[in-house]
ZAMI-678889 format. One line per 10 residues: for each residue x, y, z of C-alpha. Coordinates in Angstrom, 3 decimals, decimal comma, padded with zeros to 6 digits. Layout:
X Y Z; ...
REM end
This chain:
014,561 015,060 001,375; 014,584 013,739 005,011; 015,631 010,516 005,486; 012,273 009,675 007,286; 010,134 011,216 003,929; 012,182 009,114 002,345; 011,762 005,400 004,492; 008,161 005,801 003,664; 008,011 006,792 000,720; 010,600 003,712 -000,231
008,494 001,156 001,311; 005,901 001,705 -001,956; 008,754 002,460 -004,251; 011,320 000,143 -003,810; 014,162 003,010 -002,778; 015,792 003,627 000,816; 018,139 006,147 001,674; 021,743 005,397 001,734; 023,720 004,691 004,907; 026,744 006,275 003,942
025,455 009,824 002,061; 021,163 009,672 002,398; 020,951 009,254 -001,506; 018,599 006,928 -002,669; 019,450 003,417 -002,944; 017,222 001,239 -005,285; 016,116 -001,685 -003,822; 016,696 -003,702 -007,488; 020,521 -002,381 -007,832; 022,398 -002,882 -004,512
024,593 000,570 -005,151; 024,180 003,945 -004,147; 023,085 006,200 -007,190; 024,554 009,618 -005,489; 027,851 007,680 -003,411; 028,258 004,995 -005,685; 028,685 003,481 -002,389; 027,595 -000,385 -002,891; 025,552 -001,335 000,001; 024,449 -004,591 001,700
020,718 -005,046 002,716; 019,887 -007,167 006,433; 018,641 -010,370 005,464; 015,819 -009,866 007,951; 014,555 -006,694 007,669; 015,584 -005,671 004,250; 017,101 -002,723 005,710; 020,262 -001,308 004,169; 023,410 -001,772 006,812; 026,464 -000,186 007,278
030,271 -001,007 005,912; 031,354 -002,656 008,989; 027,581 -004,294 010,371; 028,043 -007,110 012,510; 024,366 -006,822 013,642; 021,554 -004,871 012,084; 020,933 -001,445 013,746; 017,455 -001,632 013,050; 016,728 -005,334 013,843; 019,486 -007,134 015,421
019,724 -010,071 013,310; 023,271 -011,065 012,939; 025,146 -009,742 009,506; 026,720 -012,523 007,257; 030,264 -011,846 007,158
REM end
């Protein structure tokens, strides 16, 4: 599934697509399903972020170290 399909399609279901492997990433349990990746959310946005985020990609609200 594309990784835009699957933005929309988490805003109603509570999923987003992992920033490490595009799995899906419920919203409820901050881990990859398909990675097992655990992965941090922007505080802002709700957007998941990557490993090393200093800054949100999407946003660019500062990450919490």
């Amino acid at each position: 599934m594309a990784t835009e399909e699957l933005s929309k399609q988490g805003e109603d279901s509570g999923a987003c697509a992992c920033p490490f492997c595009d799995g899906v990433v419920n919203m409820g349990a901050p881990w990859c399903a398909t990675c097992e990746v655990e992965v941090s959310f922007c505080e802002a946005c709700k957007e998941p972020l990557p490993m090393d985020a200093t800054e949100c990609p999407k946003c660019g609200a500062e990450c919490k170290a």
